[in-house]
Every structure is written in C-alpha cells, then in structure tokens.
N, C-alpha and C positions, 0 to 999 in steps of 0.2 A: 848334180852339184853346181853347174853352171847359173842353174834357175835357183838353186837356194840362194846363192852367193849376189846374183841380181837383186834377189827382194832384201836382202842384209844391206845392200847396199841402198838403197832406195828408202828403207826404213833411218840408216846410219843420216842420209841426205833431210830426209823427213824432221830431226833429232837435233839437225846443224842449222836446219831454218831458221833466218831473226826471229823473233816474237811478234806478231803484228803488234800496231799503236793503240793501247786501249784509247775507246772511242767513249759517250755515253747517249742514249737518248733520250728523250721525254713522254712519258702516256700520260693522255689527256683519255678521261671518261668523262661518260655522261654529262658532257653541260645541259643538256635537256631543257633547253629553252621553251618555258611556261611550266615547268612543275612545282616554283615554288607558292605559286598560286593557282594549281590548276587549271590554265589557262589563261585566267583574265586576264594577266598582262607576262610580261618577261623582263621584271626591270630587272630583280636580284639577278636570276639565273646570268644574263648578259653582265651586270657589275662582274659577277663573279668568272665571269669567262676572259673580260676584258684582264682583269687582275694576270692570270693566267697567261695569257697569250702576253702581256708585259714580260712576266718572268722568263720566258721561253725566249725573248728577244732580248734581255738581259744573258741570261745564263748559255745560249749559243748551241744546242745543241748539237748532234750531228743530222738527226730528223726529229718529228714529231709522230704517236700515233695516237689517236684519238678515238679510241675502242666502243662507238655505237653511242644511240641514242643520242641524236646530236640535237634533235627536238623531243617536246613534250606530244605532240599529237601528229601523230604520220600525214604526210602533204600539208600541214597548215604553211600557206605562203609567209605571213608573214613574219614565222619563227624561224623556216628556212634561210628567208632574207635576211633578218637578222644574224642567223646563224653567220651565215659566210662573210657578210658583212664584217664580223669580229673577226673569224677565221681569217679573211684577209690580210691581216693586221700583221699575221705571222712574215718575218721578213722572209724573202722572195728567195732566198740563197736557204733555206730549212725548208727542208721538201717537207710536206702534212701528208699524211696518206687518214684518209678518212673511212670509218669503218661502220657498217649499216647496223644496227641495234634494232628492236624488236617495235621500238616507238620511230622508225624511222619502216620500219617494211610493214608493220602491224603484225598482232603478237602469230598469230598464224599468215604469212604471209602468201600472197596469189599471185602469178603471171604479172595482173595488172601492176600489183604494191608495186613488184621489185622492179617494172618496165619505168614506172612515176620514181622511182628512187635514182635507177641509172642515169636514167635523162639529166636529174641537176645533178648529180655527186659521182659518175662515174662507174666503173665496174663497182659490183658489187662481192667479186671477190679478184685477187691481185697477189703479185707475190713485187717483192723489192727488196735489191740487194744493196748494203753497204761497208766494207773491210771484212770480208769474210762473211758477214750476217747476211743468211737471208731471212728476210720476213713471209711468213704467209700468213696472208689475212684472210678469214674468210664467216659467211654469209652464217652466223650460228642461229638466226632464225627460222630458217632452212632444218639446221638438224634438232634445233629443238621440236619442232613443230609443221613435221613437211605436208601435213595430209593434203592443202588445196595445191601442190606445187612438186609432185615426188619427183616432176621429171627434173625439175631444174636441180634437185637434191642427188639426183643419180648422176647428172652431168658435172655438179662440183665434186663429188664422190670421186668422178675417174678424173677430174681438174688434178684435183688436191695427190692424188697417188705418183701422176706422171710428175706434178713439181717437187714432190718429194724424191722421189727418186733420179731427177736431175740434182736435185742439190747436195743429194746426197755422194751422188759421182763425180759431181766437180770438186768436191773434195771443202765444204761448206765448215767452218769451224763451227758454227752456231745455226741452225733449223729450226727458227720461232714461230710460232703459232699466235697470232695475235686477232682474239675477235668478242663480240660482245660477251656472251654466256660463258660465265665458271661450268667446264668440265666436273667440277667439282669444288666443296668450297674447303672442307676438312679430310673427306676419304674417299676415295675412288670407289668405293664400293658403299658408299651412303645413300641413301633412299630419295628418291623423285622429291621434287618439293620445284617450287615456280621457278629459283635460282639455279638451279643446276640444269646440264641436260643428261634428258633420261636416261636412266643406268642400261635398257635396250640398246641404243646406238651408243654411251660412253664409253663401252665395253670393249666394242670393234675398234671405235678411231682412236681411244690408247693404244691397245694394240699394233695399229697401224704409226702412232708414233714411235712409240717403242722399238720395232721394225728399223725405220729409218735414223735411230741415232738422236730421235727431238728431245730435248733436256727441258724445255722454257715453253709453257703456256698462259699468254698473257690477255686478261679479260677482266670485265666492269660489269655492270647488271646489277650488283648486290648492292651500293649504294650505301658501302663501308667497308673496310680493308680484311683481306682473309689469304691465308695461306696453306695448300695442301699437299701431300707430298704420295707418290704411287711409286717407289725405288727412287730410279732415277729424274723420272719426272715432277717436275714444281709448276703447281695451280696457282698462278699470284692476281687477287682478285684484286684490284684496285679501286678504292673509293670516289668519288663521282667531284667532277669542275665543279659541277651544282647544288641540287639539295641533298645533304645526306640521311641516314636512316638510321635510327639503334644510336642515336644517341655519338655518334662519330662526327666527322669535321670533312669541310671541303676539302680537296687539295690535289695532289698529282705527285706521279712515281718518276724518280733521276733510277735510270738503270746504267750501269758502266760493263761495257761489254769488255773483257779480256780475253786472250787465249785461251784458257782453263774453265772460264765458269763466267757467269751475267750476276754482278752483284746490283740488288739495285733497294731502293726505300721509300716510302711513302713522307711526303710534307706537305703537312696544313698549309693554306694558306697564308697562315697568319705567322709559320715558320720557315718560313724559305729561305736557300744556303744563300749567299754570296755569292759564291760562285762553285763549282764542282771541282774538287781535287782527284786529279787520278791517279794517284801517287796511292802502289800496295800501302797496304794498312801495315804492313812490315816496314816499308820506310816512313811512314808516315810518325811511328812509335820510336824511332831515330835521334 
C-alpha cells in the first residue's frame, strides 16, 4: 500500500507540473552547395542559403538543424568554404548543429570519408538538449550503406542505444531523431528505393525507437517534402535550402515543440512567416 500510494503521488506531482514554454526550431536541408549546376559553380545554391540563414536571424529561433548534404561533392574545398562561410552568418546566440548527408561522407562512406568530414564539421553523430528536447543526430550514411565502414556502424548502433536510454530515464518530454535519410518516405514497410533506408535495418531502428518512447523523425535526402506515419511515429521528410526535385520549391520547416506533440510546417522561400506565433491554435481562433 505504501509503494502504490508513493507512485499516486508521484504521478498526482507529475499531473501538477507547469507546462514547459513552447519553444520552436528551424531545419535547414540540403543547401548542397554546387548542385544547381552540377558543380561548375555555387552561385544559386549559396543565394539560396544566404536567403535562409536571413530568415533564421530574423525569425530567432531556439536552434538550428541542418539535416546533411551541406555540399554538392564530398571534400570539394571550395564549396565547404563556402558553405561555412554562409553558415557563419547564423547569429552566434542560435546554436546550428550540422548534420553529415551522403554528398558530405560519399554515398558509401570509409574510415577515410568520415575521418575528412570530422575534421571540419565535427562529430559526426551528437546528441543536444534544449527545454526538454533532446536531439539525436546521427550519421544515416552509415546505416544506409555500412559495407566499407561496419565498424563504425556497430559503434553508433551501441552510441545511439545508450543515449537513448539516458533520455529516456531523465525523464525527456521529446526524443528526436534528426539525420539525412527518410526512414521512410510514405510507409514503413515500403520497398528500397535510393531515398529511403533499407527495409533490412529500418525495421530494427524503428523498433528500437518505438522502444524508447521516439515520436519525431526528422530528415532531407528526397529533395521535396513527404510525410509518413508507422503508429505513433512521424517520418517528416523536409525539402532541400537548395535545388529541389518533382517539381517542389526551396524552402525550410518552423517546428514548435510543446508539451504534448512537435507541430511543425514546411515554407518556400518565397513564403516565409513574419514572425512564428506559439499561441495553441485554440487561442489563436479566440
């Protein structure tokens, strides 16, 4: 009786907690600096990043995440330079957490790729918290495609289990998944194709989300906007800074995290808010 009466009350306290402050923040994909010309140059791509990183230092976020492919051809120096170059731009108070894409490690990546990526840009997988949220970013070039590199695919494997399972004990209102490759782009159980990763491993690491409580998987790649849904998991594929595909538009996703649920949207560049309201959509119709 003692111990039921403890956890009733623990649950009652759980029940009395304020609300945290909904927060929001920004995914930036693919600016992929050189693919609107396959190389020969990167004016667009950079116009188009520059625009971008404006809005982001307008609209204030709480962070930035920038979901791979941050160039067009893995090591080219001087699209990397560029790259960070503009990325700098971002004001110094909005942390960017940057995230490796398959044109940043190469589409199968080696030892060497991802040792040439850490060097300028960092871990190549991370985990970052903010009001609750924790982020895990991690290396989907790896699980798309581990054959030259299995080891380093076995060492994020046991990374990615132990931060899950911390975040999930500190008691994490949100457990994001944030990294290049759609998990899927419409059904969990849809067939191999270049965009997705293979139904072999997407099988386990849902599972292993599913496990730990993960609601929110957020990824770029496809190079146009998609949404898919496995219960309680959501695939939100976000379309590209840069060149798009299928007939879609540049642009970047305002995600608003709340206590209950991560609402978030896709805006062209050509239609971006003012500013982000985080007023429930119940007050908001007021």
């Amino acid at each position: 009786m003692k111990r039921l009466r403890l956890a009733c009350s623990a649950l009652a306290l759980a029940a009395a907690a304020p609300a945290a402050e909904p927060f929001f923040f920004i995914q930036l994909s693919d600016p992929q600096l050189g693919m609107f010309t396959n190389n020969a140059d990167f004016a667009q791509d950079a116009a188009n990043f520059e625009f971008a990183v404006a809005a982001v230092n307008r609209l204030r976020p709480a962070f930035v995440v920038i979901t791979g492919d941050l160039v067009h051809k893995p090591g080219d120096v001087a699209q990397i330079a560029e790259y960070r170059r503009i990325a700098a731009r971002i004001d110094a108070s909005i942390p960017v957490h940057h995230i490796a894409g398959n044109h940043d490690v190469e589409n199968v990546p080696t030892p060497e790729s991802l040792a040439a990526y850490t060097r300028v840009f960092g871990a190549d997988r991370f985990v970052f918290r903010h009001g609750g949220l924790v982020g895990i970013a991690l290396n989907s070039s790896l699980i798309h495609s581990p054959d030259k590199a299995p080891a380093k695919l076995a060492e994020q494997e046991d990374w990615l289990r132990a931060e899950l399972k911390k975040a999930r004990d500190e008691g994490a209102r949100h457990i994001v998944i944030f990294q290049h490759h759609p998990w899927f782009l419409g059904s969990a159980a849809e067939p191999d194709q270049y965009f997705n990763i293979p139904l072999s491993r997407r099988v386990t690491y849902l599972s292993l989300f599913r496990e730990f409580g993960v609601r929110y998987l957020f990824c770029g790649h496809y190079h146009r906007n998609a949404e898919g849904r496995d219960g309680a998991l959501e695939n939100i594929t976000s379309g590209p800074v840069g060149k798009p595909l299928g007939g879609a538009k540049s642009g970047l996703r305002v995600a608003i995290v709340r206590d209950a649920a991560i609402e978030h949207r896709y805006y062209d560049l050509g239609d971006l808010p003012v500013k982000i309201d985080l007023a429930p959509a119940a007050v908001k119709r007021k």
